[in-house]
N, CA, C and O atoms as a GROMACS GRO file, in nm:
protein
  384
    1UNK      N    1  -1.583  10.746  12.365
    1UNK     CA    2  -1.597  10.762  12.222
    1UNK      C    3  -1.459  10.767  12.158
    1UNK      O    4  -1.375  10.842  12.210
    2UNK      N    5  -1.429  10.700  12.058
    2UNK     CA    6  -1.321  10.654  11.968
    2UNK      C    7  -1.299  10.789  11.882
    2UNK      O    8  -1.398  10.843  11.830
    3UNK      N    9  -1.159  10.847  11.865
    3UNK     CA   10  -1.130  10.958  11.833
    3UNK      C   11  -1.149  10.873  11.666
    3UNK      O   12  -1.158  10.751  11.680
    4UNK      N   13  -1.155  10.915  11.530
    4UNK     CA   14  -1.119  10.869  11.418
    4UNK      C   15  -1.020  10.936  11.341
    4UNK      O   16  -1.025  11.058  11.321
    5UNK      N   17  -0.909  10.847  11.288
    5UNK     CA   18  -0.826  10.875  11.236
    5UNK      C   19  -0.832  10.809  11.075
    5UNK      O   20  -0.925  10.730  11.061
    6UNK      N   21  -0.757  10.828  10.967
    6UNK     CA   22  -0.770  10.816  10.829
    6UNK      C   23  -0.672  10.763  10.793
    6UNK      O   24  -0.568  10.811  10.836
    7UNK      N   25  -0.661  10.636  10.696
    7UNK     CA   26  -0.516  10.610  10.717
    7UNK      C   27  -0.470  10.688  10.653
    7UNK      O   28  -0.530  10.757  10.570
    8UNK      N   29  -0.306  10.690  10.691
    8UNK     CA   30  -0.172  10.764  10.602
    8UNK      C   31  -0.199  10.891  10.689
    8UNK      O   32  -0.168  10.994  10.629
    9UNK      N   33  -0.261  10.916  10.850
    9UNK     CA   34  -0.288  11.024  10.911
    9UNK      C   35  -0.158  10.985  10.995
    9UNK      O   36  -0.112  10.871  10.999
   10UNK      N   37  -0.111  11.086  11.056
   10UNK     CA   38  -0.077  11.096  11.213
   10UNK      C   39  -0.199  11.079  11.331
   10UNK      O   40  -0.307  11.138  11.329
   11UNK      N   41  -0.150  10.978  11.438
   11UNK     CA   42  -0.198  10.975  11.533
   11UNK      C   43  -0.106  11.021  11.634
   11UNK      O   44   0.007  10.978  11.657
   12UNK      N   45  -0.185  11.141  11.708
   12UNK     CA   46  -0.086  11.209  11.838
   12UNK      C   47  -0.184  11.153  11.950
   12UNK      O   48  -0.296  11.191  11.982
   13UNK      N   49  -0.084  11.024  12.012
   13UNK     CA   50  -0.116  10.972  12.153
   13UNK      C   51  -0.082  11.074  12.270
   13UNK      O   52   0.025  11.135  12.278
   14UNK      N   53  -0.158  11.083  12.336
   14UNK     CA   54  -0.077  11.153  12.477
   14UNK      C   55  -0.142  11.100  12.651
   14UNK      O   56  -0.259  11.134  12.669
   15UNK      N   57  -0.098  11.049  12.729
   15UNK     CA   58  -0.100  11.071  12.854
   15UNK      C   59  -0.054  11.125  12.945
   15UNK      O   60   0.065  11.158  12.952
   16UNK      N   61  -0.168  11.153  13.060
   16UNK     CA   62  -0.078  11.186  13.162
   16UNK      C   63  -0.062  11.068  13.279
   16UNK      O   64  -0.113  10.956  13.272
   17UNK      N   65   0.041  11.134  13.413
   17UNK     CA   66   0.070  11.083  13.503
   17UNK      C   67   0.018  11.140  13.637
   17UNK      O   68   0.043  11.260  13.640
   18UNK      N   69  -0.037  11.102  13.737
   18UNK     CA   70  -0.095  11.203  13.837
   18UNK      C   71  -0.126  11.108  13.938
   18UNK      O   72  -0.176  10.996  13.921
   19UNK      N   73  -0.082  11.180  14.081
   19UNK     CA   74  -0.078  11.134  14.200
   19UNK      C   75  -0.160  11.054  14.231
   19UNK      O   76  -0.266  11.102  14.193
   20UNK      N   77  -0.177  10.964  14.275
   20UNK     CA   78  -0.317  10.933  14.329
   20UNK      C   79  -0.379  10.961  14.481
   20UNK      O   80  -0.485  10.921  14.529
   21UNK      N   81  -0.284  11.038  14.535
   21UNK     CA   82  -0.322  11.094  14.642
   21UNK      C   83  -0.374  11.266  14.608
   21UNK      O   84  -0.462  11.322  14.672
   22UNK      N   85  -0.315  11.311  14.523
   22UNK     CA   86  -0.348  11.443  14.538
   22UNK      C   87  -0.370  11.526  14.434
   22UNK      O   88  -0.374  11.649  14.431
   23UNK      N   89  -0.390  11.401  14.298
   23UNK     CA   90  -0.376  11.444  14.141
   23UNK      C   91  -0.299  11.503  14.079
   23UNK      O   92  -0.301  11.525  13.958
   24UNK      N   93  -0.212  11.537  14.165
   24UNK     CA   94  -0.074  11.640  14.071
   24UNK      C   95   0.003  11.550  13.987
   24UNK      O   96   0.050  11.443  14.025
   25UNK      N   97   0.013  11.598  13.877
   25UNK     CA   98   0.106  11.538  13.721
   25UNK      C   99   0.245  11.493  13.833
   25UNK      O  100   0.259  11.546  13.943
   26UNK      N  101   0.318  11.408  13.788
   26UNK     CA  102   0.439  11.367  13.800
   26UNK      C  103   0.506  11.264  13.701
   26UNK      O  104   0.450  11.204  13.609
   27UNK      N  105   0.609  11.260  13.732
   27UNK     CA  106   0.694  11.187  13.610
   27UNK      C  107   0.731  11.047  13.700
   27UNK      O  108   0.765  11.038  13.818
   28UNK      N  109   0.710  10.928  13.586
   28UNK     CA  110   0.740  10.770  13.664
   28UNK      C  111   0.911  10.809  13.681
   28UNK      O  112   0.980  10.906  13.650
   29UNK      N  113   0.927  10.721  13.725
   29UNK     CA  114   1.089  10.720  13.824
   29UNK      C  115   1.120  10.627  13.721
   29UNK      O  116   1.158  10.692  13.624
   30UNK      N  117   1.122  10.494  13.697
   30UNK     CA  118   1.160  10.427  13.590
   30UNK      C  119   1.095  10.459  13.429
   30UNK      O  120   1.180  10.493  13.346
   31UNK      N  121   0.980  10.452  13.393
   31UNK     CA  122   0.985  10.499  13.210
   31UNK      C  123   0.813  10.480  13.207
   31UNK      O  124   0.736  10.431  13.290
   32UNK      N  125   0.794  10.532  13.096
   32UNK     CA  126   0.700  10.563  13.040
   32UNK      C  127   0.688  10.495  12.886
   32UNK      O  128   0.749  10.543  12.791
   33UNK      N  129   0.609  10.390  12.875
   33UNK     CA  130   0.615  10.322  12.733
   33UNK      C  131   0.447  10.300  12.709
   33UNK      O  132   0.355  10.308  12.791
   34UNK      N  133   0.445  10.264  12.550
   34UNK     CA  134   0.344  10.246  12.470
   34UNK      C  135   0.317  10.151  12.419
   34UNK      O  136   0.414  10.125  12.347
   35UNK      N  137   0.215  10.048  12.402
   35UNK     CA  138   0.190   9.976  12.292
   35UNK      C  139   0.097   9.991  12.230
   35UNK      O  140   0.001  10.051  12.280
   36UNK      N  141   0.091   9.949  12.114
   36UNK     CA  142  -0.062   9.971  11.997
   36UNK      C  143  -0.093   9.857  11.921
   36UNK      O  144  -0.016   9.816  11.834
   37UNK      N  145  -0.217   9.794  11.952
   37UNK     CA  146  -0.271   9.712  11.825
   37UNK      C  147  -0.342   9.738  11.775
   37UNK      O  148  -0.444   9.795  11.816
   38UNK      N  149  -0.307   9.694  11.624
   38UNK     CA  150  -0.436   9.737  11.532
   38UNK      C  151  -0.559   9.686  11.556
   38UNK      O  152  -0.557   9.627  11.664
   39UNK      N  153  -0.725   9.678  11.474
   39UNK     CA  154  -0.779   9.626  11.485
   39UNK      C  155  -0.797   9.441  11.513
   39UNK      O  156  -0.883   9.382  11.578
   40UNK      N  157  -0.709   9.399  11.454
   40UNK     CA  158  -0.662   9.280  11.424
   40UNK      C  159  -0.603   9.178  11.581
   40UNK      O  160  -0.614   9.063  11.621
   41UNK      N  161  -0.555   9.272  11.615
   41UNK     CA  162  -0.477   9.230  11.771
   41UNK      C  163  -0.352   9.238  11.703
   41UNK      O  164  -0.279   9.194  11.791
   42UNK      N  165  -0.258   9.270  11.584
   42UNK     CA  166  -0.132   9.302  11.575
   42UNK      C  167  -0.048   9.401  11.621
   42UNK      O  168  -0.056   9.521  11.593
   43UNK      N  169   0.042   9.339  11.702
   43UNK     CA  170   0.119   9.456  11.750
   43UNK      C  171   0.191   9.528  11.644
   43UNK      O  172   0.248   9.474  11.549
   44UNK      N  173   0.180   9.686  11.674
   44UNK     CA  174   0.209   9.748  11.569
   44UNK      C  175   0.304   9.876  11.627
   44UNK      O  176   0.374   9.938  11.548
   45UNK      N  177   0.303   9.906  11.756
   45UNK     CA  178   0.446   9.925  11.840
   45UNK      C  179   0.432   9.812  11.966
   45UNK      O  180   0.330   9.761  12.013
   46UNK      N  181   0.571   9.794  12.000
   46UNK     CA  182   0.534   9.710  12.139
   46UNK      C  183   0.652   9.799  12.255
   46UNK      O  184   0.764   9.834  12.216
   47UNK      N  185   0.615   9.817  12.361
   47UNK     CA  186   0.703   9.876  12.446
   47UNK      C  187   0.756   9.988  12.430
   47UNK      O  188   0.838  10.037  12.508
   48UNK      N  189   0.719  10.036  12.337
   48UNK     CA  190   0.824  10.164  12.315
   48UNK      C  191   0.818  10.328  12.398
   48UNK      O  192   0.710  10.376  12.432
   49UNK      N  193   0.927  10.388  12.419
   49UNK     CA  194   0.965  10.488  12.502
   49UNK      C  195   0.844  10.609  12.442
   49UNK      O  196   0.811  10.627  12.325
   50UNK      N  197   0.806  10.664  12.536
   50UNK     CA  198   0.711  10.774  12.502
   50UNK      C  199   0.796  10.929  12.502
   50UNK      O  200   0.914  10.926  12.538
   51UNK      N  201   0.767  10.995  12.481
   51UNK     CA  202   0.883  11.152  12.430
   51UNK      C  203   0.773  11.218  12.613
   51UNK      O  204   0.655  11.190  12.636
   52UNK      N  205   0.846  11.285  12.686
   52UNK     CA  206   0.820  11.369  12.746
   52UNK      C  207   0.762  11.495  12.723
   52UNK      O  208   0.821  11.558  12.635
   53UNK      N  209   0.667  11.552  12.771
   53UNK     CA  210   0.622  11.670  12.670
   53UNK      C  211   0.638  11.815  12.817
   53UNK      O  212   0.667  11.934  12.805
   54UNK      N  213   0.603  11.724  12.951
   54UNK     CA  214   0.629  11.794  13.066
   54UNK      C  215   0.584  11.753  13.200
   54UNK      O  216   0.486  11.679  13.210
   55UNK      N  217   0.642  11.791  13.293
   55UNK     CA  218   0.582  11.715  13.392
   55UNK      C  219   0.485  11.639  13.385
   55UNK      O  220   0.375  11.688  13.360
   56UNK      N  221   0.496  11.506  13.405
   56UNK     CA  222   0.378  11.384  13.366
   56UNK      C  223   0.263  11.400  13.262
   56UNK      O  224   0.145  11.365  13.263
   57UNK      N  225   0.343  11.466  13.172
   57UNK     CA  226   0.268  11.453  13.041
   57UNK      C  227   0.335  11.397  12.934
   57UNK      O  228   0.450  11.440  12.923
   58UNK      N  229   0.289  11.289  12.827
   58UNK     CA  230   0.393  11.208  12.788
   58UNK      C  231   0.300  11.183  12.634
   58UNK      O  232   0.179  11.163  12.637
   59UNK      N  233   0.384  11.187  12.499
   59UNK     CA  234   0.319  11.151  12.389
   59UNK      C  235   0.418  11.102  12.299
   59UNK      O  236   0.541  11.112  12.305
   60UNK      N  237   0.325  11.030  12.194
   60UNK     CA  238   0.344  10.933  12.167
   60UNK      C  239   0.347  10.983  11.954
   60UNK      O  240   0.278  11.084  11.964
   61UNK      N  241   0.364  10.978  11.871
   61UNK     CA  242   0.308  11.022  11.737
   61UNK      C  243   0.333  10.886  11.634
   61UNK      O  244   0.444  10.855  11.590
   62UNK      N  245   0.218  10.819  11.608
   62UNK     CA  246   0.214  10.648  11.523
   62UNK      C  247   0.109  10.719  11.411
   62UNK      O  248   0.002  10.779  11.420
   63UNK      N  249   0.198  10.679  11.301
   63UNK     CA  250   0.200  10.719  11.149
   63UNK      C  251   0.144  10.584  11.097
   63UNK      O  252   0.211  10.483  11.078
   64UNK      N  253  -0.001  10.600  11.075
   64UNK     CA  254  -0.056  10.504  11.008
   64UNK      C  255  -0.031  10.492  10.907
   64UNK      O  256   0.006  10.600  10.862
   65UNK      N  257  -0.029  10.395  10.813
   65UNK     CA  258  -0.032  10.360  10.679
   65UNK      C  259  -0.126  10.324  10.592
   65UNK      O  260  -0.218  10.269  10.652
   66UNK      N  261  -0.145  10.330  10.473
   66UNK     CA  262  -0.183  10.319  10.388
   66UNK      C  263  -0.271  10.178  10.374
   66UNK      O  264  -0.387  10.191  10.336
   67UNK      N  265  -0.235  10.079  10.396
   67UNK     CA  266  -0.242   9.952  10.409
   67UNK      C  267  -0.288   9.859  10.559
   67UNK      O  268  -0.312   9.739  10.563
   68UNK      N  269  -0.294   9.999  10.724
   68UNK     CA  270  -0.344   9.976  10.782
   68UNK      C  271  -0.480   9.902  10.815
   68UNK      O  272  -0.565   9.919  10.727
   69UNK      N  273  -0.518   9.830  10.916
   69UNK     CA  274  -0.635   9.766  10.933
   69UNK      C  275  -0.735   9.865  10.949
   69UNK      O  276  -0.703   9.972  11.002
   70UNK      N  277  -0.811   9.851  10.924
   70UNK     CA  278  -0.946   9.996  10.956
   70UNK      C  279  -1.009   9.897  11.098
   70UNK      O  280  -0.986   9.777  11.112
   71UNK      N  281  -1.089   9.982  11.191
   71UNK     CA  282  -1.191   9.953  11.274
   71UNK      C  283  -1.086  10.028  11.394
   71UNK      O  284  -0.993  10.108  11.384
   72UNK      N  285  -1.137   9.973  11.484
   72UNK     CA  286  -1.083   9.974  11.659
   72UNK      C  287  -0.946   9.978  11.705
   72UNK      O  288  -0.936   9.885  11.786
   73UNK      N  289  -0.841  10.035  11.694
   73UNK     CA  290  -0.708   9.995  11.761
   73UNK      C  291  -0.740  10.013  11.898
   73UNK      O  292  -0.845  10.059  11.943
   74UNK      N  293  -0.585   9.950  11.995
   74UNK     CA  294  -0.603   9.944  12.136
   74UNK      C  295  -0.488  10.001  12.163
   74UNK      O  296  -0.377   9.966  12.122
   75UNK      N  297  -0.522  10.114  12.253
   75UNK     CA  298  -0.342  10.155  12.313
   75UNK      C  299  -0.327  10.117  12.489
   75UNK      O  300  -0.407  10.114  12.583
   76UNK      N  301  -0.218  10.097  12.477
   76UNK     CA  302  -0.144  10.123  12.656
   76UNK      C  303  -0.045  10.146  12.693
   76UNK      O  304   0.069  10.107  12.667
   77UNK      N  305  -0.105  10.239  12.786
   77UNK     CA  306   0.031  10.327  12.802
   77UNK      C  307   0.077  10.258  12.924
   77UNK      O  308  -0.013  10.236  13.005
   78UNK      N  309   0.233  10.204  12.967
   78UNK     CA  310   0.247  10.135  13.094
   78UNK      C  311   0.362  10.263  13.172
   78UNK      O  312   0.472  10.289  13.123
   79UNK      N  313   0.323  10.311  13.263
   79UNK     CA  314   0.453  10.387  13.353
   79UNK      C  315   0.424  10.292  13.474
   79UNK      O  316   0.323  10.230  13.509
   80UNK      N  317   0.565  10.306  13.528
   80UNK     CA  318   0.658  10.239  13.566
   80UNK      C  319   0.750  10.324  13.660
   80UNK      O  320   0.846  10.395  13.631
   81UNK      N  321   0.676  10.288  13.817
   81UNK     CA  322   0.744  10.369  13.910
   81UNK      C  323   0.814  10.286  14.038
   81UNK      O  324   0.755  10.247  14.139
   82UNK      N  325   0.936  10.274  14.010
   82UNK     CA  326   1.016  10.154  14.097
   82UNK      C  327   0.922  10.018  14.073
   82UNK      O  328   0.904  10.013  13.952
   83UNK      N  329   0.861   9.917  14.130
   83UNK     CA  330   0.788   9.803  14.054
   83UNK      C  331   0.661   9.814  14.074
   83UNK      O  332   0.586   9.716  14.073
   84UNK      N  333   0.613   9.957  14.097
   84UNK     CA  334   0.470   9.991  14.087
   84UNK      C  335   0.434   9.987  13.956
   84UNK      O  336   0.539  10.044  13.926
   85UNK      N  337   0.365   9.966  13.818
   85UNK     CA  338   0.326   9.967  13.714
   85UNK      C  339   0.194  10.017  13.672
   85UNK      O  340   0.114   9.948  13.735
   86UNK      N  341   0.128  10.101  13.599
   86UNK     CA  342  -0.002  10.123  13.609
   86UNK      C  343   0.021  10.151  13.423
   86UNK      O  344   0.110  10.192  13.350
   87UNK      N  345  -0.138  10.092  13.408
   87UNK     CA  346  -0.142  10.094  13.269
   87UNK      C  347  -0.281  10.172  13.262
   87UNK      O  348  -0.381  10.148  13.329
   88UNK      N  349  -0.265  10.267  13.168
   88UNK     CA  350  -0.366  10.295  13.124
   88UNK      C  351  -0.423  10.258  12.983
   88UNK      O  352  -0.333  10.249  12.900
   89UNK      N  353  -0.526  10.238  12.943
   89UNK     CA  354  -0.576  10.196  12.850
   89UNK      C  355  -0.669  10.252  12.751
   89UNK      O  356  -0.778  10.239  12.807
   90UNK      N  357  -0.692  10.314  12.622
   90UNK     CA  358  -0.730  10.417  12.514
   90UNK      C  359  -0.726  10.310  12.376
   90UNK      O  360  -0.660  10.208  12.360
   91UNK      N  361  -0.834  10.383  12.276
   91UNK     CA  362  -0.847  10.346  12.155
   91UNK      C  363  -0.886  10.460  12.075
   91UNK      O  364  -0.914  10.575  12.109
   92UNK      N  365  -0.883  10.396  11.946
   92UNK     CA  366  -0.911  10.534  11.845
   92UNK      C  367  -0.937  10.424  11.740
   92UNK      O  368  -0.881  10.315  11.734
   93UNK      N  369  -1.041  10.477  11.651
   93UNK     CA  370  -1.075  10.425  11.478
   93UNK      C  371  -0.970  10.493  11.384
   93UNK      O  372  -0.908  10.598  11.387
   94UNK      N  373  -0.982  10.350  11.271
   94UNK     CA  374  -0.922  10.412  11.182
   94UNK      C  375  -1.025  10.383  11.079
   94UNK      O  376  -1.100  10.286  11.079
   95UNK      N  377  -1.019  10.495  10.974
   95UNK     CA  378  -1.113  10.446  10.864
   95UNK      C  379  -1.037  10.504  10.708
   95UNK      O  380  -0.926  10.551  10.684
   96UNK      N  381  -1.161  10.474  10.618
   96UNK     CA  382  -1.069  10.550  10.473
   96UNK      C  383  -1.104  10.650  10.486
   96UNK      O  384  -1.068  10.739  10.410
   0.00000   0.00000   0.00000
């Protein structure tokens, strides 16, 4: 279920990172980035560095606008551990 957001809201993205052997949070060795498209398929961040919040917890804060697309955005989060890559993938509505 699609969180809804309003435009001219803050959206607070957040993921985590976790073992896949043993679920414990950890931090990628190379980076932690974001992208977001609007409903539209426009990229509206591409690649960008995610803020650390704590051990393999990682967020993100995209300031919708006014003039934003309403419906479905798509996020992904890509970490990046030596040339291991894993993306996770999330959405959220936007409406008036």
């Amino acid at each position: 279920m699609a969180v809804t957001f309003e435009r001219s809201e803050t959206v607070r993205l957040r993921a985590e990172v976790r073992d896949p052997e043993d679920n414990a949070l950890f931090d990628p060795v190379t980076s932690m980035k974001i992208t977001i498209k609007d409903s539209a398929g426009a990229l509206k961040a591409d690649d960008l560095d995610m803020t650390k919040e704590s051990q393999g917890v990682y967020r993100y804060y995209y300031d919708l606008l006014e003039a934003d697309a309403l419906g479905i955005w798509q996020v992904a989060y890509h970490a990046t551990d030596g040339s291991v890559i894993t993306i996770q993938r999330d959405i959220f509505r936007v409406s008036d």
